[in-house]
C-alpha positions, 0 to 999 in steps of 0.5 A, a space after each residue: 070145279 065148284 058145284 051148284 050151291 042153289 041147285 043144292 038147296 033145291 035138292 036139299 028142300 026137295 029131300 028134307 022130308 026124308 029123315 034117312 036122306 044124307 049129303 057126301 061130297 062125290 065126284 067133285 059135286 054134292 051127291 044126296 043118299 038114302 040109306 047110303 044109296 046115291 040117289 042124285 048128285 050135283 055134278 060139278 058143274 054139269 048138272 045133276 046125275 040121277 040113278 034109274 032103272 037100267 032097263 029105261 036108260 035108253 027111254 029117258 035118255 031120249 029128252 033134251 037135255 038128259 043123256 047117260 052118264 060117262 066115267 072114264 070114257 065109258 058110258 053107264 047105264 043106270 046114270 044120267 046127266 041132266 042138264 041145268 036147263 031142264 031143272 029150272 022148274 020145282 016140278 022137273 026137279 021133282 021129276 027127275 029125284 023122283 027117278 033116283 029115288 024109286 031107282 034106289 028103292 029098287 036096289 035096297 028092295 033086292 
């Protein structure tokens, strides 16, 4: 399945001010990275997956429209699927990549 190509652009001019931030196609979507950390990708179709905190997954989960990733069944904490409808905004958008990418941080600081 195609991925958001105008949700790509967003992501992309949100990002363009961060010359370490890099594009993969992944998971049949367009994943964002920083350093070679996944910071947020454009789900094919369904929206975009952000990394966070492990330890705030079930809090940020807790708003319309976000929920825990799942891969083969298995739900991960540390991933979310937010829905299209809540990125209709810059300031949400903004939200929400500024979650992966203090999630990221976190991880390269370790």
């Amino acid at each position: 399945m195609a991925y958001d190509q105008e949700l790509a652009d967003r992501l992309r001019a949100e990002l363009s001010g961060d010359p370490r931030v890099t594009e993969r196609a992944m998971f049949g979507g367009l994943a964002f990275l920083v350093d070679g950390a996944m910071v947020v990708a454009v789900a094919g179709g369904d929206g975009l997956m952000v990394r966070c905190d492990p330890a705030r997954t079930a809090d940020l989960v807790a708003g319309e429209g976000v929920e825990r990733m799942v891969m083969r069944g298995r739900e991960l904490d540390g991933w979310l699927l937010v829905a299209p409808g809540v990125l209709d905004d810059d300031a949400a958008l903004r939200h929400w990549v500024g979650i992966g990418q203090h999630a990221t941080r976190s991880l390269q600081d370790r």
